[in-house]
GUNUDO-761764 format. One record per residue (C-alpha): residue in three letters; x, y, z. Coordinates in steps of 0.25 Angstrom, whole numbers, plus 5000, padded with zeros to 4 digits. Layout:
N
alaXYZ;...
end
This chain:
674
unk486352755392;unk486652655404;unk486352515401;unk486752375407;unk487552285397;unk486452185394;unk486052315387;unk486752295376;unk486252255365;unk486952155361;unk486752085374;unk485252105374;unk484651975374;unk483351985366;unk483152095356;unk481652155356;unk480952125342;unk481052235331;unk479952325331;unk479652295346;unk479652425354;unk480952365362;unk481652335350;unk481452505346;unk481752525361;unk483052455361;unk483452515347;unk483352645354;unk484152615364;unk485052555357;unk485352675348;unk485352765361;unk486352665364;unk487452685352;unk486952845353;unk487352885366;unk488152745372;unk487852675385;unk488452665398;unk488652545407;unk489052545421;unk489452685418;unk490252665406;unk489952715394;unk489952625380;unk489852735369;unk488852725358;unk489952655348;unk490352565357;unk488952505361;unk488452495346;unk489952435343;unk489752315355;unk488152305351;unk487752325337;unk488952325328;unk489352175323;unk490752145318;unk491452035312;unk492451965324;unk493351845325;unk492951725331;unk493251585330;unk492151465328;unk491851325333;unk493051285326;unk494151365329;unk494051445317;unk494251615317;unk492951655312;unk492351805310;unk490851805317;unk489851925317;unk489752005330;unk489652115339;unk490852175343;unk491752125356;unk491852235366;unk493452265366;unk494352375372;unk494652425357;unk493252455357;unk492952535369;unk494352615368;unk493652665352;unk492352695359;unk492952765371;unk493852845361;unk492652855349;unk491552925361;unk492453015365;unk492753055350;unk491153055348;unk491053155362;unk492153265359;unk491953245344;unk493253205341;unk493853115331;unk494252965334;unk495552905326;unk495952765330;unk497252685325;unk497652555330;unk498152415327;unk497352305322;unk496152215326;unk495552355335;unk494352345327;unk494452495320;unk493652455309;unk492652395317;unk492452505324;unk492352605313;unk491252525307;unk490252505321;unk490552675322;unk490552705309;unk489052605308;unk488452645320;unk488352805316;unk487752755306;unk486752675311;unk486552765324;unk486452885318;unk485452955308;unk485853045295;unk487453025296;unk488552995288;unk489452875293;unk490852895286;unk492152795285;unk493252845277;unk494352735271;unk495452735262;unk495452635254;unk494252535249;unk494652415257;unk494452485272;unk493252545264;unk492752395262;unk493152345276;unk492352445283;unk491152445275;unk490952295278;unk491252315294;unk489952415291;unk489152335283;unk489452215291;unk488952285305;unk487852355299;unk487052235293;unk487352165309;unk486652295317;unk485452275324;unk484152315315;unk483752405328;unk484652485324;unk485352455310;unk485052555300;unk484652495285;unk485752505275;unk485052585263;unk486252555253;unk486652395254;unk487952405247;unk488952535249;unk488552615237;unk489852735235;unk490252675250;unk489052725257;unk487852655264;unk486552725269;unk485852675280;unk484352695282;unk483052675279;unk481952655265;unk480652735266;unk479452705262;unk479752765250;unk480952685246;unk481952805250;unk483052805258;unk483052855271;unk484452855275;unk484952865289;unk486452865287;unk487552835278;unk488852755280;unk489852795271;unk491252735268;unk492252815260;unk493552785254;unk494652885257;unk495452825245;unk496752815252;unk496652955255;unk496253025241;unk494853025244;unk495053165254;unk493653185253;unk493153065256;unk492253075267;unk491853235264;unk490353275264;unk489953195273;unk489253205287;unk489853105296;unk489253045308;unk490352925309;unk491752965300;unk492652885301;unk494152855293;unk494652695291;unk496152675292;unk496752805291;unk498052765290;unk497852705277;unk497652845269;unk497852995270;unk496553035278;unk496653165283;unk496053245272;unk494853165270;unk494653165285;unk494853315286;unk493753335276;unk492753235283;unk492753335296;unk491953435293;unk490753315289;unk491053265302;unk490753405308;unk489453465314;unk488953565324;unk489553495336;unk490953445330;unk491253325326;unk489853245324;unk490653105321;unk491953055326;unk492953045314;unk493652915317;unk494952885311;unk495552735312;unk496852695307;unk497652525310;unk499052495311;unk499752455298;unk498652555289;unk499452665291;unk500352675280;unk499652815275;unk499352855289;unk500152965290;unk498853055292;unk498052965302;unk499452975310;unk499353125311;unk498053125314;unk498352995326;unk499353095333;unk498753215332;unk497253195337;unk496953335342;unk497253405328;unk496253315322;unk495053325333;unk495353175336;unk495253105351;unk496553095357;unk497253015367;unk498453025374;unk499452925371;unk499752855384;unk501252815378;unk501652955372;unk500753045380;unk500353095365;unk498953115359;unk498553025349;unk497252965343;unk496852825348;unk497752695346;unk497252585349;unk498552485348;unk498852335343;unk498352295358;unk497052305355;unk497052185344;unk496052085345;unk496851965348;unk497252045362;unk496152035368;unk495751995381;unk494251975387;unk493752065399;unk492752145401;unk492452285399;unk492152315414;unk493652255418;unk494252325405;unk493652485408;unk493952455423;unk495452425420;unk495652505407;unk494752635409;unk494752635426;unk493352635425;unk492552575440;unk491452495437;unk490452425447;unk490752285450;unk489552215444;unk489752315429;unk489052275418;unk490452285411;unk491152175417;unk490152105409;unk490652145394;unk491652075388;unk492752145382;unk493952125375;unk495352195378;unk496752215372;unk497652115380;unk498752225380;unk500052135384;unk499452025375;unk499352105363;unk500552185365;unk501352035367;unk500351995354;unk501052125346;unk502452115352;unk502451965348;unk502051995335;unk503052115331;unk504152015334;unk503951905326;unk503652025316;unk505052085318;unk505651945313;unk505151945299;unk505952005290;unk504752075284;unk504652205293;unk503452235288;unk502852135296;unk503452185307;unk502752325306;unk501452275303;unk501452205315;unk501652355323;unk500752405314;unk499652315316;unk499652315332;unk500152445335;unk500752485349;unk500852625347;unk500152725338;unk501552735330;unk501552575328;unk500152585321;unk500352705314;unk501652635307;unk501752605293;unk502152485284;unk501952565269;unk503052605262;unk503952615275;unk505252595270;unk505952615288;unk506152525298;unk505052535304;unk505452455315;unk506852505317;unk506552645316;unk505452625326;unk506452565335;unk507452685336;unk506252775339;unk506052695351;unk507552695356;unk507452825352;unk506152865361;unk506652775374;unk507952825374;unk507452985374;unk508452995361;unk508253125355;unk508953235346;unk509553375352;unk508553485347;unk509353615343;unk509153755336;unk510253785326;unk510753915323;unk511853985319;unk512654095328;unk513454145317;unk514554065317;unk514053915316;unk512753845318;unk512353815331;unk511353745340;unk510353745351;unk509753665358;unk508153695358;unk506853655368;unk506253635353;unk505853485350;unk505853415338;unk504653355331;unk504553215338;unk503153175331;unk503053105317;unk501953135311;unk501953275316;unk500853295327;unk499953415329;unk500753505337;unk502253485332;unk503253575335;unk503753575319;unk504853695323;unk505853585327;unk507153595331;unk508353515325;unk508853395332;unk510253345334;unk510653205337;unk512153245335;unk512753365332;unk513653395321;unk515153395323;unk516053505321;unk516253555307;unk515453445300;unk516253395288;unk515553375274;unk514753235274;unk514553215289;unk513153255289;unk512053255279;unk510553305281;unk509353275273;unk508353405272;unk506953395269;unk506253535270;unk504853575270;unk503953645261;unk503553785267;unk502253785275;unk501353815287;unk502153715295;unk500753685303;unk500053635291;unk501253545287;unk501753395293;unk503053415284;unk504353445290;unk505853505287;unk507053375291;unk508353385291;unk509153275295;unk510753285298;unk511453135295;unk512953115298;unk513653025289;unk514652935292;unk515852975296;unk517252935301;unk517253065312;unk518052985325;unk517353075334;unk515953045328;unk515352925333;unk513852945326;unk513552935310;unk512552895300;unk511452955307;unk510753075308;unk511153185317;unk510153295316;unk508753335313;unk507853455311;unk506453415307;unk505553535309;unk504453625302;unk504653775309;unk503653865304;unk504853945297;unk505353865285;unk506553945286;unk506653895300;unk506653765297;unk507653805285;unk508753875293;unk508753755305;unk508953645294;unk510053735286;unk510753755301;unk510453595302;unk511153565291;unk512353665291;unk512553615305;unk512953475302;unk513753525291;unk512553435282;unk512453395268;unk511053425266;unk510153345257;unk508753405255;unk507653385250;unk507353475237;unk505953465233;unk505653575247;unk506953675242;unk506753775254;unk507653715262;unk508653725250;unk508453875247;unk508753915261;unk510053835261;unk510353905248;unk509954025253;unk510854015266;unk512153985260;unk512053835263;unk511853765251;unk513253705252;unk512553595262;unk511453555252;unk511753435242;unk511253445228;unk510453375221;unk511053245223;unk511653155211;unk511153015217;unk509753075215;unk509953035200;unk510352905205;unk508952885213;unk508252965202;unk509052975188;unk507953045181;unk507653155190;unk507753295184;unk507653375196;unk508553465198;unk508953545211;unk510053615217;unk510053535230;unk509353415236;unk508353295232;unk507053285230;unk506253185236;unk505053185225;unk505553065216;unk504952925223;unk506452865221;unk507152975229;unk506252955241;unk506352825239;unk508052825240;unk507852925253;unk507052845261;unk507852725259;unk509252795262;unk508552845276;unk508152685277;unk509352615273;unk510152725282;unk509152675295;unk509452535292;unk510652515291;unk511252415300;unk512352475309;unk512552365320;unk512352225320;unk512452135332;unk512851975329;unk512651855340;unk513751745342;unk513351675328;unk513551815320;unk511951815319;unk511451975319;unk510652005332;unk510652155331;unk510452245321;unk510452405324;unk510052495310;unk510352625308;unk509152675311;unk509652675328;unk510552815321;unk509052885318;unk508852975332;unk507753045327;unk506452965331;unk505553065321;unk506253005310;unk506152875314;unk504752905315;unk504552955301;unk505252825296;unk504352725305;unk503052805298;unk503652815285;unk502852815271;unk502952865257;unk501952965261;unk502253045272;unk503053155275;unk504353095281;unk505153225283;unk506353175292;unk506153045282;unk506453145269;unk507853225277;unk508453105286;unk508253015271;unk508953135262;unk509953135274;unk510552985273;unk510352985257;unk511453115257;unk512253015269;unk512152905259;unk512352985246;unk513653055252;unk514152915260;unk514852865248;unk515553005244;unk516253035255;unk516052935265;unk516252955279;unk516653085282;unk517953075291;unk518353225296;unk518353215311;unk517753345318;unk517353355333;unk516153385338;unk515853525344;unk514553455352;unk514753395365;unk513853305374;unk513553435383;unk513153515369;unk512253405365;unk511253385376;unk510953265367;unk511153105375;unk510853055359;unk512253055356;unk512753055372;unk513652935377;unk512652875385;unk511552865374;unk510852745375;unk510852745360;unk512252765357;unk512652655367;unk513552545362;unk514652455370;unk515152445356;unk515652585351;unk515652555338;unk514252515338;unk513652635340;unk512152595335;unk511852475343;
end
């Protein structure tokens, strides 16, 4: 439908009187409106969008006649936050995809969910309207955003509420007959998810709106999957599942993550990011908070954002909107992260990231139970990725005398979580190669296996990481840090098996591994090399004195207090001051931990996303790793044969550990970490 601006209903002057044949006229047009959208000038505002702008009200700040903040009842401002949901929402609704949306505070995300959400129910006959939360206090937050909309529509087009109050979270809305019965026209229906237990929350039902509050909160992958085939009919999807997640609610959100970066899997719109060149879902980041914006009008804004040519005297340079001020609201967040930084609580710090993200990986951050550096950690990945730092990928094999290596074209796994598509037959990767003849105690490795499996239906991985000790080898400049990795899931256990075995035997390794998988152990028993394995370890009765297990080899993870002492071996190891740098007065002005010796950004990846309930592969080997370094460190110290090193620069095709790294750069030799 093409229509001017004054067409709008909210910018018609006088309303017709109910029961006049205008006013039925112009509720007809204005539900042909929402249906099907209008077009001004040749632009198109979609059905949503127009209902959102025209009918919907909202609670929104203002200030009165005396300077004081106040809250006033009114229809929505036109804002680019808006029309970036509608463009992406109608093109979800035209190739029946699915629509997931994270993003920083103050974007308005439960404001939209409650006009969309309302609006398919009022709009249209015999359906089901469906929001999905996880726990009772988003549950009540949405139902008063509906309620409060609802009782504001127009009474053209509002549909009576049959049940005042939500009886068992549901309302009806239609009409009494003559007879006193209920004719319903459609239900509204809000469930709770139960942080996740509830699987089968939204089953059963026939959806016309579906959508799925805060996803970061709870696991909500199972009782999404068994909401599709309700949101199913002859033609595809008949309703738009939407998934919305905010910045600092993501501390069980290892799912919406999977589902962020892997769009096509899932049948959800995709857009490339322009940084990364990657597919995602849509982010809409911190700059699009509300005390960023500045006024222009939607004409000026889709001419300079979307290219768009419109004639001179356009109805659009007419309508006000509000936009992200980009340079203000990045100077806003900047600003703020500083004077974050300087309170000793870091918390603060990440909450500040979390709340007005930059990047998909700031908002996807979590504060729960994250016992890293998040800050740190997140600073070496970015030396890391802007000075290209990587590993050597190599095959090993043995030629019948010793164990040797290639250098392969296979890459290793770069993404955490795994993303559709991953190569998991991995090679391993070498940040330094071991010296000749390795003496006892140089290097230790941590070994996590896997559980045997269709490795296409598993996110878990096979780690092994390789750490060198502290020694007193002259011609050995690198220590306390690890040196190797192989992080893989080949469809071959034995694969897997025989690279980490060669890993290990490689490096001369003490090996700690976990004992709760024991394939791993077998084959290194049944290959002869079960000299390399520890036993069972004495100072696990120390962590737990009254554990009866009993194994040959290893350590098992399953006891709380054991994980516990792992994780905070792997987090006292990476932050561990090496260097300090003092001003004239003595005063520290520089501090460098030990986490600049980590050169493997996946890890440091997995310990920025840290919780108790995902699964941390590289986490579990590089943590059983320092615990055997720290264990050993007080029994034989620092190991001090001198052996030379069979692997020169030419060999190593590697400028990690070359002269001219930036990262190994010091006009202080003995400062090698600066």
């Amino acid at each position: 439908m093409e229509i001017k601006t004054t067409e709008f209903f909210k910018n018609i002057k006088t309303l017709p009187p109910p029961g006049s044949q205008e006013f039925k006229q112009l509720i007809d047009w204005e539900v042909e409106k929402i249906m099907g959208g209008v077009t001004v000038n040749g632009v198109y505002f979609s059905g949503w969008l127009y209902w959102h702008l025209n009918h919907w009200y909202i609670r929104i700040d203002d200030t009165d006649n005396y300077g004081n903040d106040v809250r006033i009842t009114s229809l929505p401002e036109l804002r680019d936050n808006e029309w970036i949901r509608a463009e992406y929402l109608e093109k979800c609704r035209v190739d029946r995809q699915g629509y997931m949306e994270i993003g920083g505070r103050q974007g308005g995300k439960s404001e939209m969910e409650a006009s969309y959400f309302s609006m398919n129910a009022t709009i249209f006959q015999n359906t089901q309207n469906v929001i999905v939360c996880g726990n009772d206090n988003d549950l009540s937050l949405l139902k008063d955003k509906v309620d409060f909309g609802l009782r504001k529509l127009w009474k053209g087009i509002a549909i009576p509420r049959l049940d005042k109050t939500w009886r068992g979270n549901q309302v009806r809305l239609g009409y009494k007959t003559k007879d006193g019965d209920d004719n319903i026209w459609s239900y509204i229906i809000i469930r709770n998810a139960k942080d996740g237990n509830n699987t089968e929350v939204a089953a059963g039902t026939t959806a016309k709106s579906f959508i799925m509050d805060e996803v970061g909160k709870y696991p909500f992958s199972e009782a999404y999957e068994a909401a599709v085939p309700a949101l199913k009919g002859k033609n595809g999807l008949r309703a738009v599942p939407i998934l919305v997640g905010t910045g600092g609610s993501f501390d069980k959100g290892q799912e919406a993550e999977n589902f962020f970066y892997n769009p096509d899997a899932n049948n959800f719109l995709a857009v490339t990011d322009e940084a990364t060149g990657k597919k995602t879902c849509i982010f809409l980041s911190g700059i699009y908070r509300q005390d960023a914006k500045v006024e222009t009008t939607l004409g000026d804004w889709l001419i300079k954002e979307r290219n768009i040519s419109l004639p001179d005297d356009s109805d659009l340079f007419s309508m006000p909107m509000k936009v992200a001020d980009k340079e203000k609201a990045i100077s806003l967040i900047q600003k703020d992260r500083e004077e974050k930084r300087k309170n000793p609580d870091a918390t603060l710090y990440l909450k500040s990231v979390m709340y007005y993200p930059l990047t998909p990986e700031e908002c996807f951050l979590r504060n729960h139970d994250n016992i890293f550096n998040v800050t740190a950690a997140k600073k070496q990945k970015a030396n890391l990725l802007a000075d290209d730092l990587k590993g050597t990928p190599v095959i090993l094999s043995h030629d019948g005398e010793k164990i040797v290596h290639e250098f392969t074209d296979k890459q290793p796994i770069t993404n955490f979580p795994l993303k559709t598509g991953d190569n998991k037959d991995a090679p391993i990767v070498i940040y330094e190669f071991p010296i000749e003849d390795p003496p006892y105690g140089l290097y230790v490795a941590g070994v996590d296996p896997y559980r045997q499996g269709k490795a296409e239906y598993s996110s878990s991985l096979g780690a092994v990481y390789i750490y060198k000790r502290m020694h007193e080898i002259n011609s050995e400049k690198y220590q306390d840090m690890f040196v190797a990795s192989y992080v893989a899931r080949p469809d071959s256990q034995d694969d897997w098996n025989e690279q980490a075995r060669l890993l290990c035997k490689f490096y001369n390794a003490r090996v700690l591994c976990e004992n709760d998988e024991l394939s791993f152990i077998n084959y290194m028993i049944s290959k002869g090399d079960a000299f390399l394995l520890e036993a069972q370890p004495q100072w696990l009765k120390e962590i737990v004195p009254n554990t009866t297990q009993k194994r040959d080899f290893g350590i098992s993870r399953a006891a709380d207090k054991v994980r516990t002492f792992l994780n905070s071996a792997l987090k006292k190891y990476s932050e561990e001051i090496i260097h300090r740098e003092f001003d004239e007065n003595g005063s520290v002005i520089r501090e460098e931990m030990q986490m600049r010796k980590i050169l493997d950004a996946v890890l440091l990846e997995e310990m920025i996303k840290f919780n108790d309930e995902g699964n941390f592969d590289r986490i579990i080997a590089a943590s059983l790793a320092i615990a055997q370094a720290l264990k050993m460190d007080p029994i034989i110290g620092a190991v001090k044969e001198k052996r030379d090193s069979p692997y020169g620069k030419k060999k190593l095709k590697n400028k990690l550990f070359a002269s001219e790294s930036k990262l190994y750069k010091s006009n202080k030799p003995s400062m090698l970490w600066q």
